[in-house]
N, C-alpha and C positions, 0 to 999 in steps of 0.2 A: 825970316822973323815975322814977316806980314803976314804971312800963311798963318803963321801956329799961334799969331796975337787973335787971328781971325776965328781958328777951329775952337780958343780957348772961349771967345765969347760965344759961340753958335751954342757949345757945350753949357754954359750957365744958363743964359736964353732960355734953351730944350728944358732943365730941370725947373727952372720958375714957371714955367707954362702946366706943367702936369699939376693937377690934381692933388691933395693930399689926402688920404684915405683915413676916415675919424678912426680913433682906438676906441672899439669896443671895452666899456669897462668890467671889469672879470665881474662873473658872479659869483653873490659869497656862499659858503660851506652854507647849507642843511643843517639846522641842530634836531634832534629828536626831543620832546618833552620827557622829561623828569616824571618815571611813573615807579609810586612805590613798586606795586605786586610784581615788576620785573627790576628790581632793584636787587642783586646778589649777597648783598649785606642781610636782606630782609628776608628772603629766600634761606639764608644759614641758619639765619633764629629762629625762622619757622619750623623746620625743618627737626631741630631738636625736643619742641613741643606739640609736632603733630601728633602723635600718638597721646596726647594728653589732652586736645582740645575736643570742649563740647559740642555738639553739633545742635545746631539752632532749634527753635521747638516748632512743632508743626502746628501754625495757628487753629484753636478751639473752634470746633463747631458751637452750634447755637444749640444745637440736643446736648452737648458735652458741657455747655458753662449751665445751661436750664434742662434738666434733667430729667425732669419732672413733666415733660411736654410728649407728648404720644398718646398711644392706642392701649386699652387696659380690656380685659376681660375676668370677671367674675362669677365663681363656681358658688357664692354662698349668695349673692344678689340676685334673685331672679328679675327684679325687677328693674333692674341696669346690668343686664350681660356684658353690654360691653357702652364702654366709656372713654370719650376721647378730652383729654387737656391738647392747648391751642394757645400760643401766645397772642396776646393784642396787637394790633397793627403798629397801636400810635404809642404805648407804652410796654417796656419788656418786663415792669414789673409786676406785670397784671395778665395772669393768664384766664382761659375762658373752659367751664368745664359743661358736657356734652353728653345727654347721656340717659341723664338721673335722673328720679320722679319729679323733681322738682322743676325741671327744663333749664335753659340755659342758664347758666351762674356763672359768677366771675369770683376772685379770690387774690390778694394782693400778698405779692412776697412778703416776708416779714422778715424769716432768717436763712439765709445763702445756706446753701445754692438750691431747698428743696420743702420747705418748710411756708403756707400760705394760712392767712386769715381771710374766710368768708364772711364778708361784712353781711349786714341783715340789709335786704333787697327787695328788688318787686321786679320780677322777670318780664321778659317783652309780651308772655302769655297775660301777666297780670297776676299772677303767684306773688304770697308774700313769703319769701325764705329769710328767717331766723339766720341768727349769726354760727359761725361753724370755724373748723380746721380741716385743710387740709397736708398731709404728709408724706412726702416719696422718700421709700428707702433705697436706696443705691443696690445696695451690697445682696438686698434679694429680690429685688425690680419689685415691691408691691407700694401699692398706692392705698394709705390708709383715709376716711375721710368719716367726717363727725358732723350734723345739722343738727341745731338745735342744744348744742352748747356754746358756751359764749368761751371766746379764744383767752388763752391764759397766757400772759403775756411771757412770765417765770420759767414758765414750762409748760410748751405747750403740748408737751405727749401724756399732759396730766388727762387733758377729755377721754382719753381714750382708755383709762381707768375708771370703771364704774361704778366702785367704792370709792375712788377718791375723791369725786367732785358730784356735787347734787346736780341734779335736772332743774333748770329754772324754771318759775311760774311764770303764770300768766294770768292778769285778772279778767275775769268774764263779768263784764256787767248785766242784769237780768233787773227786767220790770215786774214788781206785784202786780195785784188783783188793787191795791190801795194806794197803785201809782210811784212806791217807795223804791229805789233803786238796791238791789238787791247784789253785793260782788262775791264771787267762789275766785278764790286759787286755785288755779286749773294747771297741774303740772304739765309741761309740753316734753312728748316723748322723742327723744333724739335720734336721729339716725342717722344709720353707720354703712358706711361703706368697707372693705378690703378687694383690691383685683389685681391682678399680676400684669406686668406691660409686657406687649406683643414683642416681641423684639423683631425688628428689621434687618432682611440683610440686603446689598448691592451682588446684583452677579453681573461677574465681567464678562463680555462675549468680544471674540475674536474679527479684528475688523480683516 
């Protein structure tokens, strides 16, 4: 009975002496996020209206909203064969035209997306240019243009009718012989432009 009182304490002893080995605590499940576009619910409904969905629109160039911006050449102007419109840096409603007897000119949108008024100016040459319109047709690429008539706000493809609308004067002051100021109405001759825009094309080369 000494023996096995003896082996039973050796035996507790042994197990109180070891070590306890800490429990690792599990790790928890992985959730994936909640994403509609792989969501099968969503995927069903689409799925019956795909064939009905519109496809997004290819954002506008700046030649596509301003139309009127390019390279023109003209068979009845000898004296501006060829004529460039150029948007402003600092303003898109103000384009800059290039070209014409007059030298550089500017002209301010008036009516979307092709339609300009040529304010009365003094070019960087020193030129004074008279008030004007300018007009891009779309549908047959010509660029009609008028100096020397004053823009009509109603209608401005009235100038370019020349029964419809009079040429404006212009008073000329002159000195007698008796020091008397002498003024003429001096009618100012307008002019006219038409020219067809170059059209450009992109060629794609093979990389």
């Amino acid at each position: 009975m000494m023996g096995g009182f003896a082996l039973s304490m050796a035996f507790v002893t042994a197990n109180a002496q070891e070590p306890t080995t800490p429990t690792t605590p599990a790790t928890p499940a992985t959730t994936t996020p909640w994403e509609a576009k792989k969501n099968p619910t969503v995927d069903s409904i689409n799925a019956k209206y795909k064939d009905q969905m519109i496809p997004a629109r290819t954002p506008m160039t700046t030649e596509q909203i301003f139309p009127v911006l390019g390279q023109y050449n003209s068979t009845v102007n000898a004296d501006a064969a060829s004529v460039t419109v150029t948007m402003d840096p600092a303003n898109k409603g103000i384009v800059w035209i290039e070209g014409i007897p007059q030298g550089k000119v500017k002209a301010y949108l008036r009516k979307s997306p092709s339609t300009y008024k040529i304010p009365a100016q003094k070019t960087e040459d020193g030129k004074d240019v008279v008030e004007g319109t300018l007009v891009f047709d779309k549908e047959t690429g010509s660029l009609n243009m008028v100096i020397g008539k004053p823009y009509n706000v109603e209608d401005p493809m009235l100038v370019f009718t020349p029964a419809a609308v009079e040429e404006p004067a212009v008073e000329v002051k002159t000195k007698t012989k008796s020091n008397k100021t002498k003024t003429k109405v001096k009618p100012v001759k307008a002019w006219t432009y038409t020219g067809t825009k170059v059209e450009t094309t992109t060629v794609m080369t093979n990389q």
